[in-house]
N, C-alpha and C positions, 0 to 999 in steps of 0.2 A: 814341187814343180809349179811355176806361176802359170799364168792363162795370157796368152796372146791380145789384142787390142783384137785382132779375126775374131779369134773365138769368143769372146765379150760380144762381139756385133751381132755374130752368127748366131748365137743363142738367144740375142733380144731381136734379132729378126724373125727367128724362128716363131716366135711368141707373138710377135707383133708387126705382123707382112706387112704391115702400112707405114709403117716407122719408118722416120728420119731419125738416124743416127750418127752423131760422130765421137768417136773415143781419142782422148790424148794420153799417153804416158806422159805421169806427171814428173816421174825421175827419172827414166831410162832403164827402170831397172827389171819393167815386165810384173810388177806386183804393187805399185799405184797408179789410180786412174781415173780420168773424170769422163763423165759420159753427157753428154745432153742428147736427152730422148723425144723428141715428138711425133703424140701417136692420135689418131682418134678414137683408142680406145681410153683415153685417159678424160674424155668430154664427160664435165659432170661430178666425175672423181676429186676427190679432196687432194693435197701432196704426197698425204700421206699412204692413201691407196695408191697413188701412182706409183709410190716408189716399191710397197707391195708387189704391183704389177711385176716393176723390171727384177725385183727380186726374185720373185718367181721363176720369170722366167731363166735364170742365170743357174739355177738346178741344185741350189745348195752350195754352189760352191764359195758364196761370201764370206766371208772367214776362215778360209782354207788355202784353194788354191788361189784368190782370190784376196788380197788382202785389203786392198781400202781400194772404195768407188765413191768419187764425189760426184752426187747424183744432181741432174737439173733437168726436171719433165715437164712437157707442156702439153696441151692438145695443140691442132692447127689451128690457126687462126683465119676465120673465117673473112 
């Protein structure tokens, strides 16, 4: 069963109250997806820890229910 564009939000907001986020399906089909995340927990952070971050918070399910997230994270810009 694939994971919702909600439930992709809902679990990086969960993680990350401060986050702007917005998710596209990138085929229609509920199992690709691109996210750009900006969070002020990411200030400091490398990309590679950001993406960390959002993986985290997403619960394991990358590679599962979850099948491809094309990730774009930034902190705010001050």
């Amino acid at each position: 069963m694939a994971m919702s564009a909600a439930e992709i939000e809902r679990l990086i907001r969960e993680a990350l109250p401060d986050a702007q986020v917005t998710i596209q399906d990138l085929r229609g089909d509920g199992d690709h997806y691109a996210a750009h995340v900006v969070s002020s927990a990411f200030k400091g952070k490398s990309r590679v820890q950001q993406h960390q971050i959002v993986y985290a918070a997403l619960r394991g399910n990358m590679g599962g229910q979850l099948h491809a997230l094309a990730l774009q994270t930034a902190p705010p810009q001050d």
